[in-house]
N, CA, C, O and CB atoms as a CASP TS submission, in Angstrom:
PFRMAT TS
TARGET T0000
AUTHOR 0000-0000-0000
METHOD Language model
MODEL 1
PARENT N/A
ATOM      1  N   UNK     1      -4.223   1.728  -1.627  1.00  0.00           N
ATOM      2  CA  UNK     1      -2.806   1.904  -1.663  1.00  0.00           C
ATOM      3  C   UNK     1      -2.198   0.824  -2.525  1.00  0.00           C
ATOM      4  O   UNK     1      -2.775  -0.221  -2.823  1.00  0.00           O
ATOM      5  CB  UNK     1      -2.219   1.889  -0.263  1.00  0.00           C
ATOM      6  N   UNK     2      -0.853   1.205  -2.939  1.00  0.00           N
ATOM      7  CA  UNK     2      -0.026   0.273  -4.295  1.00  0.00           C
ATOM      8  C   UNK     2       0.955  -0.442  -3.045  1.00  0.00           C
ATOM      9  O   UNK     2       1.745   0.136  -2.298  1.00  0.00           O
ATOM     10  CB  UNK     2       1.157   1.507  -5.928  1.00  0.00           C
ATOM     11  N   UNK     3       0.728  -1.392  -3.085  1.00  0.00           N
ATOM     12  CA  UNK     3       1.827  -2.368  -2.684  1.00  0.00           C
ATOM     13  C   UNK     3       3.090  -2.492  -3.835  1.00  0.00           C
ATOM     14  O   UNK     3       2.964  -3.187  -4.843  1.00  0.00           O
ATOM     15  CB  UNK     3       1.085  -3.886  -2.474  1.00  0.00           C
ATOM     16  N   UNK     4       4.392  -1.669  -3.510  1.00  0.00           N
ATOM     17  CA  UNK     4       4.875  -1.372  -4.487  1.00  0.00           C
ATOM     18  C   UNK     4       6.177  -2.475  -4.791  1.00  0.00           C
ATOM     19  O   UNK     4       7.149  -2.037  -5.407  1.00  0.00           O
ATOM     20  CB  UNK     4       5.126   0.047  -4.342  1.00  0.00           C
ATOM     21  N   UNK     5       6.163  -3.894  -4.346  1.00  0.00           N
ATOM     22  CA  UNK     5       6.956  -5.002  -4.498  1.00  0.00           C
ATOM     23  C   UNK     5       5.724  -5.720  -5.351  1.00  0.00           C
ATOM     24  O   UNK     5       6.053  -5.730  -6.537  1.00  0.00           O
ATOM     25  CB  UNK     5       7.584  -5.746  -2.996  1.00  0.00           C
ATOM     26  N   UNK     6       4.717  -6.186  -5.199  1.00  0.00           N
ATOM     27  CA  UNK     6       3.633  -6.647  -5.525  1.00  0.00           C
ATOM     28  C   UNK     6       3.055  -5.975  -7.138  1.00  0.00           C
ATOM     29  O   UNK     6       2.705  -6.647  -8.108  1.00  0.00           O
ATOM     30  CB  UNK     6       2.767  -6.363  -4.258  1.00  0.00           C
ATOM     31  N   UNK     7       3.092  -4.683  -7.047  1.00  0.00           N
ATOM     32  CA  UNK     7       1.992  -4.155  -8.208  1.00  0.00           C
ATOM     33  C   UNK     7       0.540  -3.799  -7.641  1.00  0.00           C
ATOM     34  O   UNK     7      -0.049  -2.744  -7.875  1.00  0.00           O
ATOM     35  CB  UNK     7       1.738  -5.393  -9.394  1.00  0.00           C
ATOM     36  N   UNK     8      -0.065  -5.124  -6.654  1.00  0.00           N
ATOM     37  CA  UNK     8      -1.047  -4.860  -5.855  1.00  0.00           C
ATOM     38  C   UNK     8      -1.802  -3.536  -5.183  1.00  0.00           C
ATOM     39  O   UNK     8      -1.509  -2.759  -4.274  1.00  0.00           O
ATOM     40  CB  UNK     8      -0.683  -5.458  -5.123  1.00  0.00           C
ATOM     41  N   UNK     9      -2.864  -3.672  -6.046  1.00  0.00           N
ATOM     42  CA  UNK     9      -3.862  -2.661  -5.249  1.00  0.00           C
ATOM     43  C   UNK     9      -4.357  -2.961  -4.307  1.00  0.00           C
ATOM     44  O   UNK     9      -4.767  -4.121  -4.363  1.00  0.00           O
ATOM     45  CB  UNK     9      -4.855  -2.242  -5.773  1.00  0.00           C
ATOM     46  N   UNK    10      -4.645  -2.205  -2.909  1.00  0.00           N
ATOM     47  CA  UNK    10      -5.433  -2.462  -1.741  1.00  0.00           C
ATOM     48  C   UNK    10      -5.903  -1.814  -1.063  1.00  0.00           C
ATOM     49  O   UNK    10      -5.116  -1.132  -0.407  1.00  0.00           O
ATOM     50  CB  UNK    10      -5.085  -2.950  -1.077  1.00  0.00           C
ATOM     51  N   UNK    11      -7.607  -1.573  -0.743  1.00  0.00           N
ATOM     52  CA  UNK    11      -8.215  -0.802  -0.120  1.00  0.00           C
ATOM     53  C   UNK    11      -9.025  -1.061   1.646  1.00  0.00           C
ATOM     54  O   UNK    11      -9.965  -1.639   2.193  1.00  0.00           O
ATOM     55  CB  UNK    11      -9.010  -0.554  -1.179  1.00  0.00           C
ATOM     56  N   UNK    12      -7.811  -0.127   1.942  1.00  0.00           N
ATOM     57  CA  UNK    12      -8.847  -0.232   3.960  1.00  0.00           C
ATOM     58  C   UNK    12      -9.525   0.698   3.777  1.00  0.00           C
ATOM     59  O   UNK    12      -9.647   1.502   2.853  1.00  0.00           O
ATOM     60  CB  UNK    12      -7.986   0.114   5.809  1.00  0.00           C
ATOM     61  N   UNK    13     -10.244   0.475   5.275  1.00  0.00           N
ATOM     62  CA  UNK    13     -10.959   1.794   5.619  1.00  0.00           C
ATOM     63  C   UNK    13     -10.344   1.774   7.616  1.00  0.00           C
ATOM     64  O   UNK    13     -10.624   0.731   8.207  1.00  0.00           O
ATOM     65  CB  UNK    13     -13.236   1.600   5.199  1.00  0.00           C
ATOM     66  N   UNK    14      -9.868   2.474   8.143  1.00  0.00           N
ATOM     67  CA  UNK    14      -9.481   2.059   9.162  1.00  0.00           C
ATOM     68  C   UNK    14     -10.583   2.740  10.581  1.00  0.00           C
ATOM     69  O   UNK    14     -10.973   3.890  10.782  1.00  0.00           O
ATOM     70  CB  UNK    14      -7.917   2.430   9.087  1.00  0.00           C
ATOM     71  N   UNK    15     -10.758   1.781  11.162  1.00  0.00           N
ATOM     72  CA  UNK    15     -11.373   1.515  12.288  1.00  0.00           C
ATOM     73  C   UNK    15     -11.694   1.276  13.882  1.00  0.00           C
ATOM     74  O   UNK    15     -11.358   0.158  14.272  1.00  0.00           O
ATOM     75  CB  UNK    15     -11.459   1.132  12.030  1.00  0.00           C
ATOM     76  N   UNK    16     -12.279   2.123  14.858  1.00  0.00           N
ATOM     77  CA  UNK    16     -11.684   1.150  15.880  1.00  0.00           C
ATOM     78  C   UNK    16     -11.545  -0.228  15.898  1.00  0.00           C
ATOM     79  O   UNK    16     -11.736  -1.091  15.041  1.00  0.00           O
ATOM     80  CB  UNK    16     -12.232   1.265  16.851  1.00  0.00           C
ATOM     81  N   UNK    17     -11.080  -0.263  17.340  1.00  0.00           N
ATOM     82  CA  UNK    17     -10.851  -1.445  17.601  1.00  0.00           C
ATOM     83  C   UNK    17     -11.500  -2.912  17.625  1.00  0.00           C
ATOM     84  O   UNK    17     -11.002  -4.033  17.523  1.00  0.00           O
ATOM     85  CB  UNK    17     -10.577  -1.221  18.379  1.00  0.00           C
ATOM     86  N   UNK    18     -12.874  -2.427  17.810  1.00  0.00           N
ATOM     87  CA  UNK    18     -13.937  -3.160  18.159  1.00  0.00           C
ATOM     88  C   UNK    18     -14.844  -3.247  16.734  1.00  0.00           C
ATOM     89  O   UNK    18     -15.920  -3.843  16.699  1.00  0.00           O
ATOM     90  CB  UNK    18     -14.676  -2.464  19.461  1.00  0.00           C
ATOM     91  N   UNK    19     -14.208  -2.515  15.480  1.00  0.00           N
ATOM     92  CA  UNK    19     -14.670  -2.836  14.598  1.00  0.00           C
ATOM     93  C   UNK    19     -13.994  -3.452  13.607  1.00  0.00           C
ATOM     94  O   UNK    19     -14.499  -3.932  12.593  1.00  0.00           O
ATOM     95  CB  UNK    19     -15.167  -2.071  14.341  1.00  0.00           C
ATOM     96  N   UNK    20     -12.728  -3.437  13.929  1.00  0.00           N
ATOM     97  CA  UNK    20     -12.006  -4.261  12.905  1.00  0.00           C
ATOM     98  C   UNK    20     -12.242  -5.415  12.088  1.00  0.00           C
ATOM     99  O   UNK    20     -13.079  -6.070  12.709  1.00  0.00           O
ATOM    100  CB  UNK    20     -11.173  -4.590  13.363  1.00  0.00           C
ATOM    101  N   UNK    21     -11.954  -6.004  11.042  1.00  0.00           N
ATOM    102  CA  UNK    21     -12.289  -6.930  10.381  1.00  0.00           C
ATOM    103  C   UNK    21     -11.312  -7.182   9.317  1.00  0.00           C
ATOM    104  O   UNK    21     -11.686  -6.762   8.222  1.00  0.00           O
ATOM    105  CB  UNK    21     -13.483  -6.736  10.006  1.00  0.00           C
ATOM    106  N   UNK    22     -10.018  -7.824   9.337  1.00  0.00           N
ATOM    107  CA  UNK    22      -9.092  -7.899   8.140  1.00  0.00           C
ATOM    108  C   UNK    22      -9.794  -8.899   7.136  1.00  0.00           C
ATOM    109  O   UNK    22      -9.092  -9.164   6.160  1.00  0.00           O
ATOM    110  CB  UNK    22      -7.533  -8.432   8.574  1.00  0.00           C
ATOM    111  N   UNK    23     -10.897  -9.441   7.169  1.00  0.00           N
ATOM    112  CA  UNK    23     -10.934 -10.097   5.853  1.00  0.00           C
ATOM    113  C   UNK    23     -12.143  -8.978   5.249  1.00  0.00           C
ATOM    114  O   UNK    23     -12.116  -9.087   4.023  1.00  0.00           O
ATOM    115  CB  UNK    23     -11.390 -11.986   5.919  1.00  0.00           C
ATOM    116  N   UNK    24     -12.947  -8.185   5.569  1.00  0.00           N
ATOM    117  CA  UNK    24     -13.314  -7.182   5.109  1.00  0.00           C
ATOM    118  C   UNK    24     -12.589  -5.853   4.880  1.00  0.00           C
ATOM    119  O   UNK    24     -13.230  -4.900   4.436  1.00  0.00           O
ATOM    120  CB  UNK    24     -14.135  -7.087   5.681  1.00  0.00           C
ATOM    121  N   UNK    25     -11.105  -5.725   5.198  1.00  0.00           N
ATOM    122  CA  UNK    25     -10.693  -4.951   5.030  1.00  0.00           C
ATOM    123  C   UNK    25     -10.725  -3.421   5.544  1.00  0.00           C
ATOM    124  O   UNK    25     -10.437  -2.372   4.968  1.00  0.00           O
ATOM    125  CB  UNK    25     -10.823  -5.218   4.275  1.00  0.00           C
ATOM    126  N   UNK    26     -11.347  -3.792   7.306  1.00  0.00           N
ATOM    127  CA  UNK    26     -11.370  -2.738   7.729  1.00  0.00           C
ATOM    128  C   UNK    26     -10.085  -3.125   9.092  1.00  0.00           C
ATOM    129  O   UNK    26     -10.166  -4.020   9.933  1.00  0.00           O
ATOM    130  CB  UNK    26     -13.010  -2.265   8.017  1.00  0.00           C
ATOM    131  N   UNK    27      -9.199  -2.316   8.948  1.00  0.00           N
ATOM    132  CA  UNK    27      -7.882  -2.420  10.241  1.00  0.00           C
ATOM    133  C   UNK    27      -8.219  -1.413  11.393  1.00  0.00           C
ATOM    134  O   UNK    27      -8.532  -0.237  11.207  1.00  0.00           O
ATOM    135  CB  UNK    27      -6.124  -1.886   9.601  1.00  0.00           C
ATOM    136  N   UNK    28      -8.112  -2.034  12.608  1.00  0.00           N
ATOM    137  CA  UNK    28      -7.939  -1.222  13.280  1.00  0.00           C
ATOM    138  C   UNK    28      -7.180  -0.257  13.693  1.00  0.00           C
ATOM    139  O   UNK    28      -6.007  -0.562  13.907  1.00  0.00           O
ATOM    140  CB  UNK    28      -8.069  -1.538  13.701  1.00  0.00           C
ATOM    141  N   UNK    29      -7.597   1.157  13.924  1.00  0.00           N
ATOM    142  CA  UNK    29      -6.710   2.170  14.433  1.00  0.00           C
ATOM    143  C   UNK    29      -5.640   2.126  15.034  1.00  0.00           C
ATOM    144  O   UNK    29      -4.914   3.105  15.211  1.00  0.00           O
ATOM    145  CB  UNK    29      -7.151   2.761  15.051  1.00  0.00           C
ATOM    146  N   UNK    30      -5.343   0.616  15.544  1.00  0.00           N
ATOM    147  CA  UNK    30      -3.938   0.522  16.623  1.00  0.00           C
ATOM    148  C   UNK    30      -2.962  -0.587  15.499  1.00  0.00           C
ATOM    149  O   UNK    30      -1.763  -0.827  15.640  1.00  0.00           O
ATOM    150  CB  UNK    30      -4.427  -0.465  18.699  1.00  0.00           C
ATOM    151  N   UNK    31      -3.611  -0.983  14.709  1.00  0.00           N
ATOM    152  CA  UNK    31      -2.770  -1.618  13.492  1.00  0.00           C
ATOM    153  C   UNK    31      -1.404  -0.883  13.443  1.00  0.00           C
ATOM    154  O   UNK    31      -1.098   0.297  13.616  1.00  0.00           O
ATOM    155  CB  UNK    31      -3.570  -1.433  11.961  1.00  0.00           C
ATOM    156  N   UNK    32      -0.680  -2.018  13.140  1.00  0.00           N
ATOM    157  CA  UNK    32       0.792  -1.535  12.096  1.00  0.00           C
ATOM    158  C   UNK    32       0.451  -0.883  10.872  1.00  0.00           C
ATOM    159  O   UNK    32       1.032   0.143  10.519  1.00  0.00           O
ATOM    160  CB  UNK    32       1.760  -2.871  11.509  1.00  0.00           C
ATOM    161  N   UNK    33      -0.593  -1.499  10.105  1.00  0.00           N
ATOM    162  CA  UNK    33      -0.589  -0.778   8.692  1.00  0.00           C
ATOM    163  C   UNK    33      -1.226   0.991   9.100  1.00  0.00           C
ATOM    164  O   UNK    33      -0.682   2.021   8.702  1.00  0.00           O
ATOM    165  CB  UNK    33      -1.871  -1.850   7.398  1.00  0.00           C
ATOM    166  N   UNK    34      -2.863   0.900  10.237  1.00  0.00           N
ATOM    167  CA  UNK    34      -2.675   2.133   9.795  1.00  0.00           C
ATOM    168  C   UNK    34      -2.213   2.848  10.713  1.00  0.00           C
ATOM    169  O   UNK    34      -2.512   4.011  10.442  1.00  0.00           O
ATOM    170  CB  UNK    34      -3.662   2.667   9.301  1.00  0.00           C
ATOM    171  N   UNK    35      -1.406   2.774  12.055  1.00  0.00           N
ATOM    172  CA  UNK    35       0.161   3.410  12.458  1.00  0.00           C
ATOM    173  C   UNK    35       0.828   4.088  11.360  1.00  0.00           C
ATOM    174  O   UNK    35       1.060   5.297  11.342  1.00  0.00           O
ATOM    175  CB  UNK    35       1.256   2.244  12.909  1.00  0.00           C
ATOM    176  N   UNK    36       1.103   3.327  10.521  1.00  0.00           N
ATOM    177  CA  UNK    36       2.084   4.068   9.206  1.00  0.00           C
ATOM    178  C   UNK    36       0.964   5.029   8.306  1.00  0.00           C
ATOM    179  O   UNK    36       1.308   6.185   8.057  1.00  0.00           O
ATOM    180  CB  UNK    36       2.898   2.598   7.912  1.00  0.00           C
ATOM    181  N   UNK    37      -0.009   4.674   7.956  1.00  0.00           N
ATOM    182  CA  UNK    37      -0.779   5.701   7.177  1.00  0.00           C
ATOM    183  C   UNK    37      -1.243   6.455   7.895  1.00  0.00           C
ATOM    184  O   UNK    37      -1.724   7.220   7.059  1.00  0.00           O
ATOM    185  CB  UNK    37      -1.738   5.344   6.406  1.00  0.00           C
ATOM    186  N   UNK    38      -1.598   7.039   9.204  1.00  0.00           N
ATOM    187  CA  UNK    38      -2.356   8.005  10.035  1.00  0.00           C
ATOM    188  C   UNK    38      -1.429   9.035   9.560  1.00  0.00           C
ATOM    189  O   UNK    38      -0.207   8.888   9.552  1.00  0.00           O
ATOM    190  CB  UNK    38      -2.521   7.759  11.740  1.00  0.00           C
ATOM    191  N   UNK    39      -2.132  10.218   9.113  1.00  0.00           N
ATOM    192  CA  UNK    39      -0.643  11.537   9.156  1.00  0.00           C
ATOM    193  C   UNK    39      -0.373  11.717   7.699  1.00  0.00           C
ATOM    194  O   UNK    39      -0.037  12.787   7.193  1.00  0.00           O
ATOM    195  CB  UNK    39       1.181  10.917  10.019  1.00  0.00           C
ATOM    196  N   UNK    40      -0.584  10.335   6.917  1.00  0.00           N
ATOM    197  CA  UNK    40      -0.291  10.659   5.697  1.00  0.00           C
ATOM    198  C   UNK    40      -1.066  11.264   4.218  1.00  0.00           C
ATOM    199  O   UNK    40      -2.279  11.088   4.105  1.00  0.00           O
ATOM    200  CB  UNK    40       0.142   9.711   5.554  1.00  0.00           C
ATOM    201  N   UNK    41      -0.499  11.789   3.404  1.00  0.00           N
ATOM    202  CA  UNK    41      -1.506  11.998   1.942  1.00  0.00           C
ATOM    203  C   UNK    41      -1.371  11.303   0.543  1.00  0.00           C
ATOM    204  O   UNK    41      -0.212  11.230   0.134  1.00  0.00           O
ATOM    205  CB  UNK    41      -1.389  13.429   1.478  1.00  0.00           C
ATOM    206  N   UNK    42      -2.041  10.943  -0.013  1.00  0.00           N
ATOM    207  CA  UNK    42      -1.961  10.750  -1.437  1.00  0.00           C
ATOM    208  C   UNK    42      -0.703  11.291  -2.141  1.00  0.00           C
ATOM    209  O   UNK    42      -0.257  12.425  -2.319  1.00  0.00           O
ATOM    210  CB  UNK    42      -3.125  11.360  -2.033  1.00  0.00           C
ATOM    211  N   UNK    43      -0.251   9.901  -2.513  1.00  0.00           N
ATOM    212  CA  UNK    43       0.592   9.947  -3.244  1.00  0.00           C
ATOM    213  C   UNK    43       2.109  10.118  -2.024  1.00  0.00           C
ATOM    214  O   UNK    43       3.178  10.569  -2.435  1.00  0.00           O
ATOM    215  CB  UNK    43       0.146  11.126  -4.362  1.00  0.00           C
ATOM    216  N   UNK    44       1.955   9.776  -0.899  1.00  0.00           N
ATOM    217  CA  UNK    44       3.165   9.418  -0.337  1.00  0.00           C
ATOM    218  C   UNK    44       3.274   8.185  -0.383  1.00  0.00           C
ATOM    219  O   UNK    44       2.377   7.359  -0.549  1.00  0.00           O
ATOM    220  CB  UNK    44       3.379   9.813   0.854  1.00  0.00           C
ATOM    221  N   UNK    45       5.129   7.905  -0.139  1.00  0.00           N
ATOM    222  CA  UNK    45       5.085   6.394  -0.199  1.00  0.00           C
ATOM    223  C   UNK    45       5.487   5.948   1.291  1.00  0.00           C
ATOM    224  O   UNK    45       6.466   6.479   1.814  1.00  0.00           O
ATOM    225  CB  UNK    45       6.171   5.753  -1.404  1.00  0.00           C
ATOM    226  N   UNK    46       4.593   4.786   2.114  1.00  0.00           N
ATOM    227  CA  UNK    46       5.287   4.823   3.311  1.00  0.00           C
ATOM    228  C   UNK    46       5.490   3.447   3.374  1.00  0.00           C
ATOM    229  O   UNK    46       4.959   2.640   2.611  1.00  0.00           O
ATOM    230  CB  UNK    46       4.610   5.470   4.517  1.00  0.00           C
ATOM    231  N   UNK    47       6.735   3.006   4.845  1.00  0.00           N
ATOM    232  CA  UNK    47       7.406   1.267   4.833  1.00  0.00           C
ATOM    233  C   UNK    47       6.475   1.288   6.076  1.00  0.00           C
ATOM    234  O   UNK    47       6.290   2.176   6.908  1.00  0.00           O
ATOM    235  CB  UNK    47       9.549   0.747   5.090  1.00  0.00           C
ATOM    236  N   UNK    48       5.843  -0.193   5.928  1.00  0.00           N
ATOM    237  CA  UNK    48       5.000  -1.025   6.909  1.00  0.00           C
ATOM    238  C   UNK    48       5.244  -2.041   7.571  1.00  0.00           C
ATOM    239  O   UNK    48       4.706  -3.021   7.055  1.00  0.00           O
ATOM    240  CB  UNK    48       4.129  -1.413   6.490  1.00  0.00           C
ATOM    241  N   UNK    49       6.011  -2.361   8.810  1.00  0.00           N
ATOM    242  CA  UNK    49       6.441  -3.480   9.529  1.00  0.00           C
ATOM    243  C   UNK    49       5.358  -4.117   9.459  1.00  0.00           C
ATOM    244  O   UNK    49       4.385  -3.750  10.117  1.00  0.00           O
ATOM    245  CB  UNK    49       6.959  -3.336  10.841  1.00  0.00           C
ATOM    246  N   UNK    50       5.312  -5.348   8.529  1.00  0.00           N
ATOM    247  CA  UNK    50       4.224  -6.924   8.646  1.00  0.00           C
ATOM    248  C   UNK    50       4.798  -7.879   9.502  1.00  0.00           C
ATOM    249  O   UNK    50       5.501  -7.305  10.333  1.00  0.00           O
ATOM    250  CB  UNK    50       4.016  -7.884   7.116  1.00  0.00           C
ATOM    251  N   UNK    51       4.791  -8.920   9.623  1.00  0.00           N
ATOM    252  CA  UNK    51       5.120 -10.293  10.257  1.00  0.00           C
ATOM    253  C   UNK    51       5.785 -11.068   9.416  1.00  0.00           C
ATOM    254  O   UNK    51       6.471 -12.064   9.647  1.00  0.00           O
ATOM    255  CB  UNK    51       3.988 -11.061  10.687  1.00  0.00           C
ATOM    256  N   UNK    52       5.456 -10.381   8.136  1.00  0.00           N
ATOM    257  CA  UNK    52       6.516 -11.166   7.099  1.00  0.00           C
ATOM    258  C   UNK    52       7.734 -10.189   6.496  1.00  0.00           C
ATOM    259  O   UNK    52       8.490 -10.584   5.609  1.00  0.00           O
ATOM    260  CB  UNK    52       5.594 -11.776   5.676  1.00  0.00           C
ATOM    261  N   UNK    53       7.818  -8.890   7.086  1.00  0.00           N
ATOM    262  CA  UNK    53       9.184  -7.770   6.956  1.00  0.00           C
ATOM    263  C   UNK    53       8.350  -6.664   6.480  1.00  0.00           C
ATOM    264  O   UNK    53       7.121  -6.722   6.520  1.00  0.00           O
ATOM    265  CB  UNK    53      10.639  -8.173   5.715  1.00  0.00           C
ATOM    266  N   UNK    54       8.762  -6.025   6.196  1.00  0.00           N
ATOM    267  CA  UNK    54       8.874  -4.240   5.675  1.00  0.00           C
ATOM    268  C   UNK    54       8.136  -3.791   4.177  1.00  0.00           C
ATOM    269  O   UNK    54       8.923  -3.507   3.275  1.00  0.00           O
ATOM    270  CB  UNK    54      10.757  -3.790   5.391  1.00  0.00           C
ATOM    271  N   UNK    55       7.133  -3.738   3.973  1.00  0.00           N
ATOM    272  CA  UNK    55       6.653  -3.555   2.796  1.00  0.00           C
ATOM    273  C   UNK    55       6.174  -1.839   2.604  1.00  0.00           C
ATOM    274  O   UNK    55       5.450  -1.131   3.304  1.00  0.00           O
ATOM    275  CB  UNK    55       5.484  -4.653   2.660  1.00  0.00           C
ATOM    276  N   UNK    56       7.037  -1.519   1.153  1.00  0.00           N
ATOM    277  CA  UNK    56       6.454  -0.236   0.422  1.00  0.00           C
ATOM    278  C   UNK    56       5.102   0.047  -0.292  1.00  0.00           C
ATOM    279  O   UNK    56       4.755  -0.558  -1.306  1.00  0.00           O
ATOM    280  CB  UNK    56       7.266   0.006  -0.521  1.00  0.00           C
ATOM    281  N   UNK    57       4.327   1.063   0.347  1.00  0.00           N
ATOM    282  CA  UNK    57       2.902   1.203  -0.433  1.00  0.00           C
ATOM    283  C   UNK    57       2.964   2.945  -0.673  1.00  0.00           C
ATOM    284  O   UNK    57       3.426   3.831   0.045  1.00  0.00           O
ATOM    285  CB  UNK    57       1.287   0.568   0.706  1.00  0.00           C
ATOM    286  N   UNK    58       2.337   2.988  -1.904  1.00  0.00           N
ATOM    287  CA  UNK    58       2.199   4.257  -1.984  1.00  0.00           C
ATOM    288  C   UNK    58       0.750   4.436  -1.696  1.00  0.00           C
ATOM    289  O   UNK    58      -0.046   3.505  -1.574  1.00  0.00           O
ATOM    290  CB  UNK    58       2.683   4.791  -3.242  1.00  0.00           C
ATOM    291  N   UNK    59       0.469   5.682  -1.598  1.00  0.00           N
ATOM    292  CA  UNK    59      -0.752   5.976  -1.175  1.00  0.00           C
ATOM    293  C   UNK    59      -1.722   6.276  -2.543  1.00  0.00           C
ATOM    294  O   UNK    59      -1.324   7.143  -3.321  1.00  0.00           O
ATOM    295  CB  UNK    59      -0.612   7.194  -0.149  1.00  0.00           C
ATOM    296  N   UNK    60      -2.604   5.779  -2.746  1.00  0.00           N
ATOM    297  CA  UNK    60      -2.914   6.312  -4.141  1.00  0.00           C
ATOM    298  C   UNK    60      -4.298   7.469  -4.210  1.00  0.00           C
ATOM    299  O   UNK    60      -4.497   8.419  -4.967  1.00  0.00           O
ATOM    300  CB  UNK    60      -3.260   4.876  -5.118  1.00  0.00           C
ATOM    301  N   UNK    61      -5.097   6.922  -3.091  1.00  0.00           N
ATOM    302  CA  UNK    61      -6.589   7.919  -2.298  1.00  0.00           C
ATOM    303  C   UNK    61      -6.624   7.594  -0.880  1.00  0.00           C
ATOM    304  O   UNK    61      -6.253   6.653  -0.178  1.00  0.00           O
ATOM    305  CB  UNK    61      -8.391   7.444  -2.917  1.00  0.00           C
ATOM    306  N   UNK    62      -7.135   8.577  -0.732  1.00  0.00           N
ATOM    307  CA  UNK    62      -7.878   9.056   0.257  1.00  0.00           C
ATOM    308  C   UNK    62      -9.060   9.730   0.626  1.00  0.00           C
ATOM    309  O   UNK    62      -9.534  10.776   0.182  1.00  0.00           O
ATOM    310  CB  UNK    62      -7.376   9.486   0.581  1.00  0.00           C
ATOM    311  N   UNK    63      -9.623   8.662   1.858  1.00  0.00           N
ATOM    312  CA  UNK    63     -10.849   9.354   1.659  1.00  0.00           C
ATOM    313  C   UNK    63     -11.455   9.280   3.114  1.00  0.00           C
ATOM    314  O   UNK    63     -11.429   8.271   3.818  1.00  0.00           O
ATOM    315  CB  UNK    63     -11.795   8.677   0.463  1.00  0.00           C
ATOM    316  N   UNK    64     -12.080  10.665   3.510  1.00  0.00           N
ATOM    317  CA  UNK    64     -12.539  10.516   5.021  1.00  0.00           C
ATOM    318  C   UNK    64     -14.148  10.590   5.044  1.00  0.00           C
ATOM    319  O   UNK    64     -14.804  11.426   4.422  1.00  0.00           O
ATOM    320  CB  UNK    64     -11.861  11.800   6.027  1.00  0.00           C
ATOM    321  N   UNK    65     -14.724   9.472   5.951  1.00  0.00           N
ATOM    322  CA  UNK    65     -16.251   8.956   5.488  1.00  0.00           C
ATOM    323  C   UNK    65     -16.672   9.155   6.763  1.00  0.00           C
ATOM    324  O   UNK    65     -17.841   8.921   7.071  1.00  0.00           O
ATOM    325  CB  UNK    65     -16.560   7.307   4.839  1.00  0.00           C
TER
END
């Protein structure tokens, strides 16, 4: 996904709980970030409550593994 204040590209893969790992980049299923992406498709843009405010990402792929 495009972090669209940033320019930033960034790739999860989302996970339970018990597998999570944010410095590998896997979030867990009960996350804020993927709360907002569950439901969604490529090429939507959705807002993500962080700890540091509200950030826009568009979706750029998707992929179910």
């Amino acid at each position: 996904m495009l972090n669209l204040d940033t320019d930033e590209e960034q790739t999860y893969r989302i996970v339970g709980d018990d597998e999570a790992d944010f410095k590998q980049n896997l979030i867990s299923v009960n996350s804020p970030i993927a709360r907002g992406l569950i439901g969604k498709e490529q090429d939507d843009v959705v807002t993500i409550r962080t700890p540091g405010g509200e950030v826009e990402y568009e979706i750029t792929k998707v992929e179910y593994l």
